[in-house]
N, CA, C and O atoms as a GROMACS GRO file, in nm:
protein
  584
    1UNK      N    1   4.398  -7.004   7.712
    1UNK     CA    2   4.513  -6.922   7.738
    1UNK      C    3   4.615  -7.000   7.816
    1UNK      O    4   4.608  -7.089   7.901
    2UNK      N    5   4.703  -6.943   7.762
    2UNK     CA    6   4.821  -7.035   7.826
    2UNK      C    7   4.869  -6.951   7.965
    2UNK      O    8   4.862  -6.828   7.973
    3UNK      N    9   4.914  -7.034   8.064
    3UNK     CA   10   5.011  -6.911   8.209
    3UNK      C   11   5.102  -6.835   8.177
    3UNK      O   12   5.138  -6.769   8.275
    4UNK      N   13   5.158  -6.812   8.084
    4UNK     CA   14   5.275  -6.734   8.039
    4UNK      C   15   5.220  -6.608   8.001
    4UNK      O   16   5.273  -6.498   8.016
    5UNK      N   17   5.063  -6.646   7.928
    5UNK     CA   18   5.022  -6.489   7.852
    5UNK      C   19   4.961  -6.422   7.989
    5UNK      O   20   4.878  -6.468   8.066
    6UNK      N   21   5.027  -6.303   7.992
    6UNK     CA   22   4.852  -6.212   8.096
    6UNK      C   23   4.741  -6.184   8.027
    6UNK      O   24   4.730  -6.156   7.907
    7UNK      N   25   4.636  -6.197   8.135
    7UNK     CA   26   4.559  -6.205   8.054
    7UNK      C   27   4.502  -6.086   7.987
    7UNK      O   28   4.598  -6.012   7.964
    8UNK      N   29   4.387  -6.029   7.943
    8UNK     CA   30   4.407  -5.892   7.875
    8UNK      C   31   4.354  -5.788   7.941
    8UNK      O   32   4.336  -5.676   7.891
    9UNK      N   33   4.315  -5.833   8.102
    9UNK     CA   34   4.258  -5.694   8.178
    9UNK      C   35   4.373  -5.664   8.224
    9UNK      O   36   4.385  -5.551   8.272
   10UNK      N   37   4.491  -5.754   8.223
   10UNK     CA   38   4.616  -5.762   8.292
   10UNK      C   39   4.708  -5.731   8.247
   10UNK      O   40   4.816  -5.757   8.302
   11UNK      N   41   4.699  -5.665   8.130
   11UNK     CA   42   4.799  -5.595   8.042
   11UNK      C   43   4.876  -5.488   8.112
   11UNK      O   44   4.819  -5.430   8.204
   12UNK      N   45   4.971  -5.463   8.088
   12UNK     CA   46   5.048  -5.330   8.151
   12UNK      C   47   4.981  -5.205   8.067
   12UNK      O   48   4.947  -5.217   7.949
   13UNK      N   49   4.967  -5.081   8.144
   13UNK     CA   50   4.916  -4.986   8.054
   13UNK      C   51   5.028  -4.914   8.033
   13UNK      O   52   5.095  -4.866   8.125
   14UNK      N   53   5.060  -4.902   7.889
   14UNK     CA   54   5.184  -4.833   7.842
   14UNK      C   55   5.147  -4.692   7.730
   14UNK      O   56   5.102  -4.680   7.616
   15UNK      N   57   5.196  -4.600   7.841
   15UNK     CA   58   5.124  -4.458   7.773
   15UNK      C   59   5.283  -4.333   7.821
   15UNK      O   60   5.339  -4.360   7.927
   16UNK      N   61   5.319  -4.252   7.768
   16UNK     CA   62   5.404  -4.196   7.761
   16UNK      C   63   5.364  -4.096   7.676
   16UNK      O   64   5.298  -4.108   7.572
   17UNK      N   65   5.437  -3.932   7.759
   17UNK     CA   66   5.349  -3.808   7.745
   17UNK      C   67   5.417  -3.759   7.533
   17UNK      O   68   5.400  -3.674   7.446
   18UNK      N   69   5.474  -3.856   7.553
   18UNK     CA   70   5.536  -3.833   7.401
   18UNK      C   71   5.406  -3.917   7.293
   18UNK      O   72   5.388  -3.891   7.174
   19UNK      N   73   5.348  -3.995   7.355
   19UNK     CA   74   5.280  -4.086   7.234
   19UNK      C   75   5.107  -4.019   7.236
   19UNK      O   76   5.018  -4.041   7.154
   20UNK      N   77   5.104  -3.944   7.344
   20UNK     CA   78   4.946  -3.891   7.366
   20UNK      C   79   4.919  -3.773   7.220
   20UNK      O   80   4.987  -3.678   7.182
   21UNK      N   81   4.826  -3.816   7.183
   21UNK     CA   82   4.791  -3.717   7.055
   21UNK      C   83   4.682  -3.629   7.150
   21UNK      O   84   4.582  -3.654   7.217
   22UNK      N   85   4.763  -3.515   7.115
   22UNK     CA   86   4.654  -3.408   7.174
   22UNK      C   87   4.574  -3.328   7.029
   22UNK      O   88   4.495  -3.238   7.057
   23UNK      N   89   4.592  -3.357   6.903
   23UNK     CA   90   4.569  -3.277   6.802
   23UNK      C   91   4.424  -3.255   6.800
   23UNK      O   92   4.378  -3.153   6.748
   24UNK      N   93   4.331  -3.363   6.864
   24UNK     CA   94   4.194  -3.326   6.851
   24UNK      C   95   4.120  -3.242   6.971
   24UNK      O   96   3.998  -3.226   6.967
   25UNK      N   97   4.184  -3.200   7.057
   25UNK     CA   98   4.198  -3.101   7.112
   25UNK      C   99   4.237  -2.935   7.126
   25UNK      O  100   4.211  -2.845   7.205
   26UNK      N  101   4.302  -2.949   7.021
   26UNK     CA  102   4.320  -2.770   6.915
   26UNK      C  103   4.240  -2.706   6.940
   26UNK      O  104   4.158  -2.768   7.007
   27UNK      N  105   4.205  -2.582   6.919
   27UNK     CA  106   4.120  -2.496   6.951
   27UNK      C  107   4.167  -2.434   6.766
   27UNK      O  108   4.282  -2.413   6.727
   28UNK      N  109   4.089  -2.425   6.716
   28UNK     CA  110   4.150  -2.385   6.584
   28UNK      C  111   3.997  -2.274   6.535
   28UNK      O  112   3.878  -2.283   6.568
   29UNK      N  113   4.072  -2.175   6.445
   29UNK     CA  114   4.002  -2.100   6.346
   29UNK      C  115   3.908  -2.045   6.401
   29UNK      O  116   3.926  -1.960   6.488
   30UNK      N  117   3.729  -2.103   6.338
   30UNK     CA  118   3.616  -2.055   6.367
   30UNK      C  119   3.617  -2.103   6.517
   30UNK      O  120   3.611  -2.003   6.589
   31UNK      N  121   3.621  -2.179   6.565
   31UNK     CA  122   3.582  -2.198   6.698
   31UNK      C  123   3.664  -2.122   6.808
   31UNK      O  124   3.596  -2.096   6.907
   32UNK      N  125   3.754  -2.092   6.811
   32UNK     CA  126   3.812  -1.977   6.842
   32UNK      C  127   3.777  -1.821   6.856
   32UNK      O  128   3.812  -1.740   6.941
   33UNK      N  129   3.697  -1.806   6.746
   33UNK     CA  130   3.649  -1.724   6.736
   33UNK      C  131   3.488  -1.704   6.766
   33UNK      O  132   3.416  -1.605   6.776
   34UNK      N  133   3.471  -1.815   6.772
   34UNK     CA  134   3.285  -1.830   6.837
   34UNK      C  135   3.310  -1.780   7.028
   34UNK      O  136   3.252  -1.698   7.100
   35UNK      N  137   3.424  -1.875   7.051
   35UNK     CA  138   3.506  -1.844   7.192
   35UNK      C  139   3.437  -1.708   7.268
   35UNK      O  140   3.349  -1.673   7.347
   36UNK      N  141   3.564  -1.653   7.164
   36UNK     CA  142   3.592  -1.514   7.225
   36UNK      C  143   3.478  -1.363   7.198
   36UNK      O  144   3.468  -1.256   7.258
   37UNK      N  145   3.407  -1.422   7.080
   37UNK     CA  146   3.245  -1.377   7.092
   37UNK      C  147   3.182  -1.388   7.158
   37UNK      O  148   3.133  -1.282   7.196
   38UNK      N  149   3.126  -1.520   7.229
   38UNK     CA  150   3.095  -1.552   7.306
   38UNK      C  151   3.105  -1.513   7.484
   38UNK      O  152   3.018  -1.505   7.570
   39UNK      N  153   3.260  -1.495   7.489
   39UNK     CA  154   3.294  -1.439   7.624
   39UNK      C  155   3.288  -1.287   7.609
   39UNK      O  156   3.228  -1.247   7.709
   40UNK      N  157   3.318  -1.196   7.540
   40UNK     CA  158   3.280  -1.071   7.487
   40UNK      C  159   3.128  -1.018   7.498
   40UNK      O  160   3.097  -0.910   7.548
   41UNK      N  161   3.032  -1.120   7.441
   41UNK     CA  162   2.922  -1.053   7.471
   41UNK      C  163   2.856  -1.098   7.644
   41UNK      O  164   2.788  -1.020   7.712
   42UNK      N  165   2.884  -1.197   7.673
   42UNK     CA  166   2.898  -1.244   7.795
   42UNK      C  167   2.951  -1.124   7.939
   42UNK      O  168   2.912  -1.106   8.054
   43UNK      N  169   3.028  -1.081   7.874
   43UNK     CA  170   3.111  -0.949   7.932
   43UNK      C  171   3.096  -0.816   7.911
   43UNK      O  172   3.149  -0.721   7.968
   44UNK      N  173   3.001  -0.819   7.805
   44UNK     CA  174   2.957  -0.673   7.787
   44UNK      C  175   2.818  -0.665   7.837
   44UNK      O  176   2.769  -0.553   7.850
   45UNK      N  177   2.719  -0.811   7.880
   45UNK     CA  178   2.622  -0.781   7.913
   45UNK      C  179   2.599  -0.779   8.061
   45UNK      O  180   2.497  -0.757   8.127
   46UNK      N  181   2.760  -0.815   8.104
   46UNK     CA  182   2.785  -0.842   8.260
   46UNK      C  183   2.802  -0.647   8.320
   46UNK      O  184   2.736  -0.589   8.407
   47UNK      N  185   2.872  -0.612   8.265
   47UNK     CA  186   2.919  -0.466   8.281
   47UNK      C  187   2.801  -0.381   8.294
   47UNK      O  188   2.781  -0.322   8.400
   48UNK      N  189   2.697  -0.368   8.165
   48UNK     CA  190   2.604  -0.319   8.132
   48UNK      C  191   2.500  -0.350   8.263
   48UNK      O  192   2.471  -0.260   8.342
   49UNK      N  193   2.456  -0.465   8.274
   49UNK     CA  194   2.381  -0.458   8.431
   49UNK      C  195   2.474  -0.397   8.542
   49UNK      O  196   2.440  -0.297   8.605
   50UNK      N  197   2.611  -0.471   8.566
   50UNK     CA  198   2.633  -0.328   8.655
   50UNK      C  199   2.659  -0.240   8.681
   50UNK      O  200   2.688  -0.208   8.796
   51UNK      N  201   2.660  -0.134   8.539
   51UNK     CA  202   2.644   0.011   8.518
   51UNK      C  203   2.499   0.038   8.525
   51UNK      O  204   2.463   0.143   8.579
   52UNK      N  205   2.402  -0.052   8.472
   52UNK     CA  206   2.270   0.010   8.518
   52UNK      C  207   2.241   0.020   8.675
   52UNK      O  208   2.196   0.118   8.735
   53UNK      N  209   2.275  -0.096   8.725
   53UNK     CA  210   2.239  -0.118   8.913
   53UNK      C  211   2.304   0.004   8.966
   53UNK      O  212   2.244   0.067   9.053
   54UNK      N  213   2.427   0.047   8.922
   54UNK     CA  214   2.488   0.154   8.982
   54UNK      C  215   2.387   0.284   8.930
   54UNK      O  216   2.294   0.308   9.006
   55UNK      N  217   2.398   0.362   8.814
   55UNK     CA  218   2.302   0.438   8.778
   55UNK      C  219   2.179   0.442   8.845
   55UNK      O  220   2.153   0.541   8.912
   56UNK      N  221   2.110   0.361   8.839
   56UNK     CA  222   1.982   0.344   8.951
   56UNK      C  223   2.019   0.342   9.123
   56UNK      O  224   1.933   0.348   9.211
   57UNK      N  225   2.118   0.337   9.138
   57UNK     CA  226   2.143   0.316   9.313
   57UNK      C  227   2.205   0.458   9.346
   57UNK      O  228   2.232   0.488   9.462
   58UNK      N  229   2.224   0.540   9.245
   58UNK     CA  230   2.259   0.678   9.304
   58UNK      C  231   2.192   0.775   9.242
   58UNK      O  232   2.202   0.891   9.282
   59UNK      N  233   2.108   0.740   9.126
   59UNK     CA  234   2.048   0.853   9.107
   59UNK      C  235   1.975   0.947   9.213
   59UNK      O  236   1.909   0.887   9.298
   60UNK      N  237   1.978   1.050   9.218
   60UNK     CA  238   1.931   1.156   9.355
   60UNK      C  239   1.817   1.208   9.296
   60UNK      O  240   1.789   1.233   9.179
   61UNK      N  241   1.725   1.226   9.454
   61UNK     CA  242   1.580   1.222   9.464
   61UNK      C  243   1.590   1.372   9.406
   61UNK      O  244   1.683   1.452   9.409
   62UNK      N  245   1.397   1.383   9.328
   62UNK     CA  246   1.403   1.559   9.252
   62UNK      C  247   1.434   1.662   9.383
   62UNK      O  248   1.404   1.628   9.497
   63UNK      N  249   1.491   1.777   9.357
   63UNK     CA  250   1.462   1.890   9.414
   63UNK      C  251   1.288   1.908   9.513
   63UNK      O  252   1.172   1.900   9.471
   64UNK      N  253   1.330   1.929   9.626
   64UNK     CA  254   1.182   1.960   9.658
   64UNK      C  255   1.149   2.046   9.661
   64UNK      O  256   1.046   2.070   9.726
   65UNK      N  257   1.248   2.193   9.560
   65UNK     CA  258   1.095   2.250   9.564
   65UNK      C  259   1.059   2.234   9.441
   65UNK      O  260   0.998   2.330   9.394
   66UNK      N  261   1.076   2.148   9.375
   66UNK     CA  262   1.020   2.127   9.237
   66UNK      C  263   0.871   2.076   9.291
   66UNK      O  264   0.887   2.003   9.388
   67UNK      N  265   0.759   2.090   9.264
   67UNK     CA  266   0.566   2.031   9.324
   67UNK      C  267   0.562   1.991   9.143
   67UNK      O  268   0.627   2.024   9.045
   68UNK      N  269   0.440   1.896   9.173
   68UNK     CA  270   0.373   1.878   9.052
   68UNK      C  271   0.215   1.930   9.064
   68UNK      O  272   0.122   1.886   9.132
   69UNK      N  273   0.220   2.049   8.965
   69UNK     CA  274   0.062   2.123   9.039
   69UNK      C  275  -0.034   2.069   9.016
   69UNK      O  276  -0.041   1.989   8.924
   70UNK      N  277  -0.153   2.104   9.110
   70UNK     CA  278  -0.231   2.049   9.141
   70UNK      C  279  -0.352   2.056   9.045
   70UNK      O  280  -0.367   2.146   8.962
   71UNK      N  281  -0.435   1.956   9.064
   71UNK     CA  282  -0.534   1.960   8.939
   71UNK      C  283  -0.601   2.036   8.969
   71UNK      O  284  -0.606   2.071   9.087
   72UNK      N  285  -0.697   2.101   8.853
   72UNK     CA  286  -0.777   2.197   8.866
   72UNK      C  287  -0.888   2.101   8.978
   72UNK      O  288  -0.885   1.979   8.994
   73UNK      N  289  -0.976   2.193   9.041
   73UNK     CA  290  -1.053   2.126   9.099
   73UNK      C  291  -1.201   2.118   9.010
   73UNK      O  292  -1.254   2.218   8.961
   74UNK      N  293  -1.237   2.025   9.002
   74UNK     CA  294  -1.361   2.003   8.899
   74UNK      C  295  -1.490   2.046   8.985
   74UNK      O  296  -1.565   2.126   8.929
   75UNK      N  297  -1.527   1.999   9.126
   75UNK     CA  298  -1.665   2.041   9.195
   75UNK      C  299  -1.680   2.166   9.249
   75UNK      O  300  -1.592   2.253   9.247
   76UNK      N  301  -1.761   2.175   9.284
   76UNK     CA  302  -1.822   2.316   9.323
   76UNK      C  303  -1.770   2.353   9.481
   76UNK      O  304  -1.757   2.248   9.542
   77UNK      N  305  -1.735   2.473   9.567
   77UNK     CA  306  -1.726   2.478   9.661
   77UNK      C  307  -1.861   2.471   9.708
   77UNK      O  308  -1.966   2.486   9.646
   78UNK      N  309  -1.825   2.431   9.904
   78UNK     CA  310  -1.941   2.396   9.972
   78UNK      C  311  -2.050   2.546   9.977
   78UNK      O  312  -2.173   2.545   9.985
   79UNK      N  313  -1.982   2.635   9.972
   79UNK     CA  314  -2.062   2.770   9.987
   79UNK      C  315  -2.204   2.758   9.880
   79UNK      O  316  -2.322   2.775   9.911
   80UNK      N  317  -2.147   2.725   9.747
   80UNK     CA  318  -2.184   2.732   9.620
   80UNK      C  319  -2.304   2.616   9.668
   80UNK      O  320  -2.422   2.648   9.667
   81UNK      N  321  -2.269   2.508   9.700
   81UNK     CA  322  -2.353   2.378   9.724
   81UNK      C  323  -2.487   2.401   9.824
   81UNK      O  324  -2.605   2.378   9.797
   82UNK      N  325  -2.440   2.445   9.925
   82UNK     CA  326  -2.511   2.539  10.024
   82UNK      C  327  -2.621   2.613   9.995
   82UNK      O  328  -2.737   2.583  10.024
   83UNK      N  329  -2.579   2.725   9.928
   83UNK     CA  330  -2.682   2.833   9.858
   83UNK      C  331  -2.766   2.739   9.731
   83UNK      O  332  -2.820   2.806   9.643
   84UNK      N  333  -2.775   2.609   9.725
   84UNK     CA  334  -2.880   2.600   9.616
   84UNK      C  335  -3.009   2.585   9.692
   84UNK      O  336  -3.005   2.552   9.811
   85UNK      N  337  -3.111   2.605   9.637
   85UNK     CA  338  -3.240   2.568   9.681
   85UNK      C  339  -3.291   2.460   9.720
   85UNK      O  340  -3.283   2.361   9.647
   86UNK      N  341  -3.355   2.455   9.842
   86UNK     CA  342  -3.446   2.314   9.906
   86UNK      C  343  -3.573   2.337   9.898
   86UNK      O  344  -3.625   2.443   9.931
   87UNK      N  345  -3.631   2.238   9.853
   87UNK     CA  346  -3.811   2.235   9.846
   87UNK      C  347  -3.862   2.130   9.890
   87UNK      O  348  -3.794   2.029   9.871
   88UNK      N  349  -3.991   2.111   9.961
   88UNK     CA  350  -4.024   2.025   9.958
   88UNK      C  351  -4.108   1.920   9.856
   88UNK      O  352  -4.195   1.962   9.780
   89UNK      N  353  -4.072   1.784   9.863
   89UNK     CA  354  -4.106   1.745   9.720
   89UNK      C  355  -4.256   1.688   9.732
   89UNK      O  356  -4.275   1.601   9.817
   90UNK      N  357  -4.376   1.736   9.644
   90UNK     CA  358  -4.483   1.704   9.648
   90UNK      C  359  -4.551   1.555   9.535
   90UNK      O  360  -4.664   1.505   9.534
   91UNK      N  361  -4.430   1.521   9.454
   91UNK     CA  362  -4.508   1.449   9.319
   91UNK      C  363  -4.450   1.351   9.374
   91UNK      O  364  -4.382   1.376   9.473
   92UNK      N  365  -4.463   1.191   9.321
   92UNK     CA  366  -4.338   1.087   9.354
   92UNK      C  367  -4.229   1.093   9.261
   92UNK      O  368  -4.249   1.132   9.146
   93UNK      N  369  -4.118   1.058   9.297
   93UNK     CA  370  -4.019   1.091   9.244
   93UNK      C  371  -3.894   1.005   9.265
   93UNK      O  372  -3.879   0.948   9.373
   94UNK      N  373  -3.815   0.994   9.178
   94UNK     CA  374  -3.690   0.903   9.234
   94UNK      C  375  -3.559   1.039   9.247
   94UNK      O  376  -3.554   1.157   9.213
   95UNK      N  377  -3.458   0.935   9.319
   95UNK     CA  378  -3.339   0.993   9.286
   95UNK      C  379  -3.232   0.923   9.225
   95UNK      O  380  -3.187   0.813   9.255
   96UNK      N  381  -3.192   1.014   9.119
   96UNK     CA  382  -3.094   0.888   9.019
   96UNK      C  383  -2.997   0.862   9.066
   96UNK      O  384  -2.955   0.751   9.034
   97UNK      N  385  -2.912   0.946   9.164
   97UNK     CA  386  -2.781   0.921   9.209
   97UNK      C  387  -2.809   0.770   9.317
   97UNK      O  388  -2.735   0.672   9.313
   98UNK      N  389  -2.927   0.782   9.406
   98UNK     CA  390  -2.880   0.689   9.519
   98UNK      C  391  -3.071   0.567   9.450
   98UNK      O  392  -3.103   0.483   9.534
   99UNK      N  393  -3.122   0.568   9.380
   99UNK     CA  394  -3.229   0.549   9.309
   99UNK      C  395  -3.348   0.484   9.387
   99UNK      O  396  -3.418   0.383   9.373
  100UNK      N  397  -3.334   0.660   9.534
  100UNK     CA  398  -3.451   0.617   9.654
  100UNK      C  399  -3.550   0.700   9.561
  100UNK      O  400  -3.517   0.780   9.473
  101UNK      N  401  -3.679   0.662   9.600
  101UNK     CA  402  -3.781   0.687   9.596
  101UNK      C  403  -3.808   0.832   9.679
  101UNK      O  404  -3.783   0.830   9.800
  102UNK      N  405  -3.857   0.956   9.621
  102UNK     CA  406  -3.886   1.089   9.742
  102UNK      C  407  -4.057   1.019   9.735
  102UNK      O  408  -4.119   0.956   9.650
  103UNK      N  409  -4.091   1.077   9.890
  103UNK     CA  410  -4.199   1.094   9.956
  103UNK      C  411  -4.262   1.202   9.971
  103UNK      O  412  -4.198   1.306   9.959
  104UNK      N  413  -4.432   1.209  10.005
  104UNK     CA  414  -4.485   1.331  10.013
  104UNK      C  415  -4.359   1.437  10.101
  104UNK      O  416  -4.268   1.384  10.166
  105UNK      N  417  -4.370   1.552  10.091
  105UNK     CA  418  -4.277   1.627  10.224
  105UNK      C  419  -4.144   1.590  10.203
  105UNK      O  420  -4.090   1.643  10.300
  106UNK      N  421  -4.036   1.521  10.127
  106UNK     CA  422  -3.908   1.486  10.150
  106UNK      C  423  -3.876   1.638  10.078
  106UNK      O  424  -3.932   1.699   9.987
  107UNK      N  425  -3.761   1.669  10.162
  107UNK     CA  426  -3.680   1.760  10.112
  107UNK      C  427  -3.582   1.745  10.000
  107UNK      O  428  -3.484   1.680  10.038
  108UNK      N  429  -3.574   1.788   9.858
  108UNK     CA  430  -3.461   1.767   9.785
  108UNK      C  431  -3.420   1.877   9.721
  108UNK      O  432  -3.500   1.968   9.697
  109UNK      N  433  -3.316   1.881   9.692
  109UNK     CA  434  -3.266   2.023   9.619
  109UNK      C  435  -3.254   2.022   9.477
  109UNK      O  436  -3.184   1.944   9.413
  110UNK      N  437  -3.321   2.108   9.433
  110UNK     CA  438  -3.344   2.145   9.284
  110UNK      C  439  -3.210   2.252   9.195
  110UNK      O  440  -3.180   2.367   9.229
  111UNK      N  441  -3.145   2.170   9.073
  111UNK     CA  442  -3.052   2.239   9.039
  111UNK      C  443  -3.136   2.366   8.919
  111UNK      O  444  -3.214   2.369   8.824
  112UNK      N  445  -3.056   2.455   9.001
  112UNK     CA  446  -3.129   2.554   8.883
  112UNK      C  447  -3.123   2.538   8.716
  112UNK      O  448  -3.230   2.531   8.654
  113UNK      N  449  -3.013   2.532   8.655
  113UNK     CA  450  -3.028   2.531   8.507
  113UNK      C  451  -3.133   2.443   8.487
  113UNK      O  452  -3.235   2.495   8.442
  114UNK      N  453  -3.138   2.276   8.516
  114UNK     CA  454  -3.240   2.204   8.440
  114UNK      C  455  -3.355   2.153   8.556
  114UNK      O  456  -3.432   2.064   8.521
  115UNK      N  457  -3.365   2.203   8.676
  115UNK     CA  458  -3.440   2.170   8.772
  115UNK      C  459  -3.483   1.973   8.789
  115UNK      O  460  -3.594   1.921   8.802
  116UNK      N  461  -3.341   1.904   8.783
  116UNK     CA  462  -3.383   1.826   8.811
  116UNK      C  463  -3.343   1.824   8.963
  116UNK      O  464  -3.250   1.883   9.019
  117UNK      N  465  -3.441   1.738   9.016
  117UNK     CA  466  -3.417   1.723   9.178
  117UNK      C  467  -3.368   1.560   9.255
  117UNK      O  468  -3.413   1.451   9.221
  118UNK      N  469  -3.267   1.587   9.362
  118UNK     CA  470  -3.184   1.484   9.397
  118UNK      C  471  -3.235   1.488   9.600
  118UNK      O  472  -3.298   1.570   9.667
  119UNK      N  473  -3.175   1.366   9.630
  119UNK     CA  474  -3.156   1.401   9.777
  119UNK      C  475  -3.042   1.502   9.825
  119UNK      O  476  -2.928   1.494   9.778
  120UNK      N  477  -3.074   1.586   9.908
  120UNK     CA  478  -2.950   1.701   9.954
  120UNK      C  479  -2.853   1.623   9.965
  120UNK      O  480  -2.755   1.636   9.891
  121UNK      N  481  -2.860   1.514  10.070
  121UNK     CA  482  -2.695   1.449  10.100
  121UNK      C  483  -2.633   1.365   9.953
  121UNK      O  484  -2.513   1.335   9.950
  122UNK      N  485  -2.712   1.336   9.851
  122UNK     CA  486  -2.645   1.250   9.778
  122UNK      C  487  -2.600   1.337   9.626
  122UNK      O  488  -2.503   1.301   9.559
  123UNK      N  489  -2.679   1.443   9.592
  123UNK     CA  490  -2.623   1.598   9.522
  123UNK      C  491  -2.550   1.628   9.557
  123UNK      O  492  -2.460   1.634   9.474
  124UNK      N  493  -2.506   1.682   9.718
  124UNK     CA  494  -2.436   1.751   9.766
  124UNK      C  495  -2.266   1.662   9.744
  124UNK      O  496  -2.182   1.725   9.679
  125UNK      N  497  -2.240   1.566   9.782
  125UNK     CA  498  -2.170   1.431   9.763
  125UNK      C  499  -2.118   1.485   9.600
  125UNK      O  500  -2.004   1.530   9.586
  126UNK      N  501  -2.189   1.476   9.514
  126UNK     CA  502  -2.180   1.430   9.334
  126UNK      C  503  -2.111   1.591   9.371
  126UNK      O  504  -1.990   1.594   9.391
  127UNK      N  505  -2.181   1.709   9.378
  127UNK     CA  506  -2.126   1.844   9.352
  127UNK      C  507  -1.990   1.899   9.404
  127UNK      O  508  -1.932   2.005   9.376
  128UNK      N  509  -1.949   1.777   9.503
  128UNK     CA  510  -1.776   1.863   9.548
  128UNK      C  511  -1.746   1.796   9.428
  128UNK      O  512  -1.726   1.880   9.340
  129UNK      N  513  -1.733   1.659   9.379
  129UNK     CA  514  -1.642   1.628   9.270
  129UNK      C  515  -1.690   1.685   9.114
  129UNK      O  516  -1.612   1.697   9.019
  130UNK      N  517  -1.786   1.707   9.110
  130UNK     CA  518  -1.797   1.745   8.938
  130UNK      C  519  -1.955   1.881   8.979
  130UNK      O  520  -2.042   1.886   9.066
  131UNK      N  521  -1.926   1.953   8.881
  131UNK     CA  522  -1.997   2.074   8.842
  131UNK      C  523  -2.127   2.091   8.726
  131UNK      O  524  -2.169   2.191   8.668
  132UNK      N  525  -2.176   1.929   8.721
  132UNK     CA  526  -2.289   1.934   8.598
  132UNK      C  527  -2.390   1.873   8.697
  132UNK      O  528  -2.369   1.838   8.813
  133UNK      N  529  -2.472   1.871   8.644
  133UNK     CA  530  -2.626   1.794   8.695
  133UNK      C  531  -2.615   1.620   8.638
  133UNK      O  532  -2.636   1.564   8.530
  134UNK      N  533  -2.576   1.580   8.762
  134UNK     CA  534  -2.571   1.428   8.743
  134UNK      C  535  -2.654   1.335   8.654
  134UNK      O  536  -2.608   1.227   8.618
  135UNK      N  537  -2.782   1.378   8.618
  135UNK     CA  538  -2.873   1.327   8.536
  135UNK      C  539  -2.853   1.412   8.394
  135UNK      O  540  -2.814   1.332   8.309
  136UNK      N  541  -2.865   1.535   8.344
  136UNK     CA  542  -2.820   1.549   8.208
  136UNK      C  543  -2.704   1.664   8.234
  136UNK      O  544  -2.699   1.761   8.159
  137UNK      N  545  -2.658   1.658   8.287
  137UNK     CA  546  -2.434   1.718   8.261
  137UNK      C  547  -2.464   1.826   8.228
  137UNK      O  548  -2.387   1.881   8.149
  138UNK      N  549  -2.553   1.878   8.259
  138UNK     CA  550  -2.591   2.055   8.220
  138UNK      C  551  -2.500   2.136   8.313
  138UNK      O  552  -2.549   2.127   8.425
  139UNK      N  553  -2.390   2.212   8.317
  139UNK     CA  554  -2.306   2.276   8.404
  139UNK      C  555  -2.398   2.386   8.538
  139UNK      O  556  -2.510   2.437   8.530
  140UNK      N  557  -2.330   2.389   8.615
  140UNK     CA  558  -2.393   2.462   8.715
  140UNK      C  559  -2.280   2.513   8.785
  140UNK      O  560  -2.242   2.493   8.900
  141UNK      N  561  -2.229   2.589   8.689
  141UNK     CA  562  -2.049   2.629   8.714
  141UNK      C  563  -2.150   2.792   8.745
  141UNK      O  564  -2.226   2.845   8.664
  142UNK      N  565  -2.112   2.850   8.916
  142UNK     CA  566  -2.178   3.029   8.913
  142UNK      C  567  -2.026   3.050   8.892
  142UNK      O  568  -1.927   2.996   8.941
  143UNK      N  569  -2.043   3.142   8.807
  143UNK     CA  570  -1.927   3.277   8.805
  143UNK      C  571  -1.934   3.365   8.960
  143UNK      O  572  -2.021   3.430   9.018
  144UNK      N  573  -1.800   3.329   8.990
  144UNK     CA  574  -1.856   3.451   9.145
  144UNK      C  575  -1.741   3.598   9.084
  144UNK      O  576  -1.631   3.594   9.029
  145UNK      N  577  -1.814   3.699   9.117
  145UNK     CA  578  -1.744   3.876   9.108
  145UNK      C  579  -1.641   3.862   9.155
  145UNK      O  580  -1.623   3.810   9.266
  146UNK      N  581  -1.532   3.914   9.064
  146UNK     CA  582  -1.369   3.916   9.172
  146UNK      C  583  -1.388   4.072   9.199
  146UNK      O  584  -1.306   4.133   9.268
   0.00000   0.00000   0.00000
């Protein structure tokens, strides 16, 4: 290279807002329209959460005196539990609910329909929640006189 030329990092940069091609920069047709789809559903799914957050942040608690009633009760009252029979147990014997062994003399209570026999405390236990004979589901529902 000769001293007269600059060299070519040394070029003047010659750019003028008249010679800049902006044409590949257009926003044209389909893409335009991908755009504004795009920001549309963007904006409808923005709204939609916060119409739900709102909906949920004021909905008001039920009426109290609205109750949700109560379940039937399935076991037996204690009266009912009470009045069954105690014997003392003479044969060996298990108990299925708690699966002790009865002894000469242990006390257990015998359900009337199918006379199978349990420990008082562990019958008594099974009979507030359910109304059959824990070993075969035979009901022991008494009708009491209104």
């Amino acid at each position: 290279m000769t001293s007269s030329e600059p060299e070519p990092s040394m070029q003047p940069f010659k750019w003028h807002y008249a010679e800049f091609d902006d044409s590949s920069f257009q926003i044209r047709g389909r893409t335009l329209f991908l755009i504004v789809v795009l920001f549309s559903v963007i904006l409808l799914v923005g709204l939609l959460f916060l119409y739900a957050r709102w909906v949920c942040r004021f909905d008001p608690p039920p009426p109290p005196s609205v109750q949700l009633p109560l379940p039937p009760r399935l076991g037996l009252d204690a009266a009912a539990i009470a009045g069954l029979p105690i014997v003392l147990h003479k044969a060996e014997g298990e108990c299925c609910i708690c699966l002790g062994i009865f002894g000469d003399g242990d006390k257990v209570k015998v359900l009337p329909p199918c006379q199978h026999c349990f420990h008082s405390e562990c019958v008594d236990k099974w009979l507030l929640t359910q109304s059959s004979c824990p070993l075969c589901r035979s009901s022991i529902r008494f009708d009491s006189p209104v």
